[in-house]
C-alpha positions in Angstrom: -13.5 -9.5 0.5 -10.4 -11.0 3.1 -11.8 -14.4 4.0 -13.4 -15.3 0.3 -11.7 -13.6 -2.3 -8.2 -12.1 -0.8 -7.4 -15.3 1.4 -9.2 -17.7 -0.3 -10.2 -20.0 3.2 -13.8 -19.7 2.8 -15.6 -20.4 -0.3 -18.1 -17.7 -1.8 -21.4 -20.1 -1.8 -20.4 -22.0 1.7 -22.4 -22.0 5.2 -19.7 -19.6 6.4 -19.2 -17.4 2.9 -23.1 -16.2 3.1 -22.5 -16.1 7.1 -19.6 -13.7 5.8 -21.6 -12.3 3.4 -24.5 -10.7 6.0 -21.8 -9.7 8.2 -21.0 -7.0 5.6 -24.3 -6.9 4.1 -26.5 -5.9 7.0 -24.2 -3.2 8.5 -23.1 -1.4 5.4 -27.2 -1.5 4.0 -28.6 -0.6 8.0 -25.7 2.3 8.5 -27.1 5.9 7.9 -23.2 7.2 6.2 -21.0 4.3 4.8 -16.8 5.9 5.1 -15.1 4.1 1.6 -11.2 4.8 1.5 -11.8 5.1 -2.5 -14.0 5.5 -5.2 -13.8 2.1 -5.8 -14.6 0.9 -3.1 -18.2 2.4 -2.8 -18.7 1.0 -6.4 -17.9 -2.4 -4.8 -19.9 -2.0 -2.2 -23.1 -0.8 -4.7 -22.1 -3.5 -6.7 -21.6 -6.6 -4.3 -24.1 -5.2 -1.3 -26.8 -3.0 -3.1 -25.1 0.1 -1.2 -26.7 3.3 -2.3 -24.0 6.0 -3.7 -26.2 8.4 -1.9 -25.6 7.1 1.8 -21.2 6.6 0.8 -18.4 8.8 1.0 -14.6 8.5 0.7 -12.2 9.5 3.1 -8.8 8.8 2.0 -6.0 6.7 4.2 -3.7 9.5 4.6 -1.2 9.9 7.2 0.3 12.0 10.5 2.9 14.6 9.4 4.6 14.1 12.9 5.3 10.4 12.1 6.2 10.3 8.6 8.4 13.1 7.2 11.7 13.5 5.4 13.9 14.7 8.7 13.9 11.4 9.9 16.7 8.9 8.7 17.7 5.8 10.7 21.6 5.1 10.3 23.2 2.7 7.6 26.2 1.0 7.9 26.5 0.8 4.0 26.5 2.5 0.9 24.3 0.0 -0.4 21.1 0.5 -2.6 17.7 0.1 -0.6 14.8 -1.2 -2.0 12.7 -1.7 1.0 8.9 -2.7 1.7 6.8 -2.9 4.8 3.6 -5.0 5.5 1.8 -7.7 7.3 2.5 -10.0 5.0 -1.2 -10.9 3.8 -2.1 -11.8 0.2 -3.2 -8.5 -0.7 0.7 -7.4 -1.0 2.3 -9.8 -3.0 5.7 -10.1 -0.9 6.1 -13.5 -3.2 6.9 -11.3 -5.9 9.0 -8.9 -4.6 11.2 -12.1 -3.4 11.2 -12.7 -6.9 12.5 -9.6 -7.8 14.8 -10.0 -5.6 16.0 -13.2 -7.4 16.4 -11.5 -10.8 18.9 -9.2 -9.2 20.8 -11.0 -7.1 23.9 -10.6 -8.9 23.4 -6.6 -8.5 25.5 -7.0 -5.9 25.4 -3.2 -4.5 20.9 -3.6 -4.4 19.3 -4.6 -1.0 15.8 -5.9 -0.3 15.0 -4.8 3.3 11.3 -6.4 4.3 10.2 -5.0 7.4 6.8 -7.0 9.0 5.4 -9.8 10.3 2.2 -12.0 9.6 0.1 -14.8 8.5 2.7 -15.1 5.0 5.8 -14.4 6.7 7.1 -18.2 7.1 6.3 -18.3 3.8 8.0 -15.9 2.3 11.0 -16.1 4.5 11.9 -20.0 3.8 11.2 -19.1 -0.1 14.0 -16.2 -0.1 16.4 -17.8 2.3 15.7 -22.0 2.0 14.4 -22.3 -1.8 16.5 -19.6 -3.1 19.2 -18.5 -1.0 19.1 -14.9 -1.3 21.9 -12.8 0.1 20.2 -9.7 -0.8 16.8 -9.9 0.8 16.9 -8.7 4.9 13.6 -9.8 7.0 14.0 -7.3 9.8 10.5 -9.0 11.9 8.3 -6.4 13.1 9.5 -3.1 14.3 7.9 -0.6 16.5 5.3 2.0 14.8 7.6 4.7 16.2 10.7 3.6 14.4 8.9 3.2 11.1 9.1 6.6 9.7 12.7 6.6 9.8 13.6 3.1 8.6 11.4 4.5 5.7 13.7 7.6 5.3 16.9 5.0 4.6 15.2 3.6 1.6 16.3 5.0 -1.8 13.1 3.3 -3.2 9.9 2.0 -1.8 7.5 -1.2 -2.9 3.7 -1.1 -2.3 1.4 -4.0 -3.2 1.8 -7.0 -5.9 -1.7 -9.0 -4.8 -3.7 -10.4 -7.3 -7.2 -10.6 -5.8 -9.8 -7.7 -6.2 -8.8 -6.3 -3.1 -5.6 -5.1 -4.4 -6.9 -3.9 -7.3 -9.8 -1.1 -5.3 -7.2 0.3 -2.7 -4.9 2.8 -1.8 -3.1 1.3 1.1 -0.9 3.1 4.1 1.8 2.2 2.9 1.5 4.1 0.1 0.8 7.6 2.2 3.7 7.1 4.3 5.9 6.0 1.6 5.0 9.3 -0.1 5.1 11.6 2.9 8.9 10.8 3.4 9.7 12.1 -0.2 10.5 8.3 -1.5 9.8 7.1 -5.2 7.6 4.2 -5.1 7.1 1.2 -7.4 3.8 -0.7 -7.2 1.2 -2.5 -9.0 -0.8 -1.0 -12.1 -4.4 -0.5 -10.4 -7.2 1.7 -10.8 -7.2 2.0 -7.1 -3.8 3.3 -7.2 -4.7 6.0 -9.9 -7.4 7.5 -8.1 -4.5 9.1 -6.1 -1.3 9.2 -8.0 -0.2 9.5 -11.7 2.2 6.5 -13.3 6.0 8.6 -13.9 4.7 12.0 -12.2 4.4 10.7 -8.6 4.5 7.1 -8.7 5.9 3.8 -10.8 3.5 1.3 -11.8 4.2 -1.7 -12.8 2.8 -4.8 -14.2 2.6 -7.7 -11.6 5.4 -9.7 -12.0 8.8 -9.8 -10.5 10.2 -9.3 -13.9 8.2 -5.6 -14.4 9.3 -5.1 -10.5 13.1 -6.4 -10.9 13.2 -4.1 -14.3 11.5 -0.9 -13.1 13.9 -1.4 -9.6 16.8 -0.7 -12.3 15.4 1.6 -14.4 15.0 4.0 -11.3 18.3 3.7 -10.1 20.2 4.4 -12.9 18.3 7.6 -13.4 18.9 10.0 -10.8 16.6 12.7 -12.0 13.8 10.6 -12.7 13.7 9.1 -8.9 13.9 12.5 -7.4 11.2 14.1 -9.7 9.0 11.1 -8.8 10.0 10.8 -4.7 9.6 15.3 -4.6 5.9 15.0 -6.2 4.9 12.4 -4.2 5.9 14.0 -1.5 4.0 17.2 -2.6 0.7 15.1 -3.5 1.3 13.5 -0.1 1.6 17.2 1.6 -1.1 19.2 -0.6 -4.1 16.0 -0.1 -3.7 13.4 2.4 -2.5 15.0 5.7 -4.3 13.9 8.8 -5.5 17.5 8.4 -6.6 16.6 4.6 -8.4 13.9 5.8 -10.1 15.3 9.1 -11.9 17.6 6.4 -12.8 15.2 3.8 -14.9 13.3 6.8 -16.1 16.6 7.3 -17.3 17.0 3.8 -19.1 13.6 4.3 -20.9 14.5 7.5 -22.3 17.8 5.8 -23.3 16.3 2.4 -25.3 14.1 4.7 -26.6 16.5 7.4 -24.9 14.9 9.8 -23.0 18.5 11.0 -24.4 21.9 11.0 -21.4 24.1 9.7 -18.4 21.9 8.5 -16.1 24.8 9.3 
């Protein structure tokens, strides 16, 4: 899924795509429990690796209240509006189109991008924003330590996810998401049935089609409307809270072991 179809370095019907092919195959078909992040995901895995839905489970991403939470705010020196990502810069997130975004409202001149992350994109990315188009109003801030993140998070009024276009993007629910959600903050991302397995378009989340355009539009839309932002960033938060603590979590992997009588008592 990374190598083939997400980065696009190895082709499918090469030497090293079936030697990338058997490195998923034979594990995921020898393992007695395959652990699938969404729904999704075990019907790609079925699909692409003859996976039996009887030997899968999902356990969702989630997140650890003590790192991501609303108390935490790093300091501004600005009244600026944030719109702020964070990634490794892969194609799975689309950072290409949130420069473009960016692009379209550069003449808003009270919005700021803030792009936190490094990775194999980032050179990319950075000389398209600042070199090709000049951008005042995109910020690379490089990588920043894990411990930091939660509050850099807190100082954004709104929050991008992913903008890929391979299948990848389409099937997952990615951190990012979680912790964007566990620090009560209203997130735009792309339209994907991986996506709603989790969250509801304009009850907890924003989704978009993928294009800077839909991005640059929706970015507006939810700053000019107060009440709309904070009903969306407060349910997210509660989804985030009521399902995918690291508690949630612990006893959805639970719930896997027992349906596969792996644990005697799952309490």
């Amino acid at each position: 899924m990374t190598k083939v179809f997400d980065y696009k370095k190895v082709s499918k019907y090469s030497i090293r795509g079936v030697k990338n092919y058997l490195k998923d195959k034979i594990p995921l078909t020898k393992a007695d429990v395959v652990i699938c992040d969404t729904h999704l995901h075990e019907k790609y895995f079925h699909d692409q690796f003859d996976v039996e839905y009887s030997k899968m489970g999902v356990v969702h991403v989630g997140f650890i209240p003590e790192d991501f939470n609303p108390e935490n705010r790093a300091s501004t020196n600005d009244n600026s509006f944030r719109v702020g990502f964070y990634g490794t810069f892969n194609p799975l997130q689309g950072v290409d189109k949130i420069v473009g975004a960016a692009k379209i409202l550069r003449e808003e001149k009270d919005i700021r991008f803030d792009i936190i992350g490094k990775g194999p994109l980032y050179n990319e990315i950075n000389k398209l924003a600042k070199q090709e188009n000049n951008l005042k109003n995109i910020h690379f801030h490089g990588l920043k330590p894990y411990d930091e993140l939660g509050g850099m998070l807190n100082s954004f009024d709104i929050c991008l996810g992913i903008f890929g276009d391979s299948i990848k993007t389409d099937i997952v629910i990615p951190n990012k998401i979680y912790h964007y959600a566990a620090v009560g903050k209203p997130i735009i991302t792309k339209d994907t049935e991986g996506i709603r397995e989790g969250f509801e378009h304009e009850k907890n989340i924003w989704l978009v089609e993928n294009t800077s355009e839909a991005i640059a539009e929706s970015i507006i839309k939810l700053k000019n409307d107060d009440s709309l932002r904070k009903s969306i960033a407060d349910q997210a938060r509660e989804t985030a809270e009521q399902n995918y603590t690291d508690i949630g979590v612990a006893r959805e992997f639970l719930n896997v072991l027992a349906k596969h009588d792996l644990i005697l008592n799952k309490e």
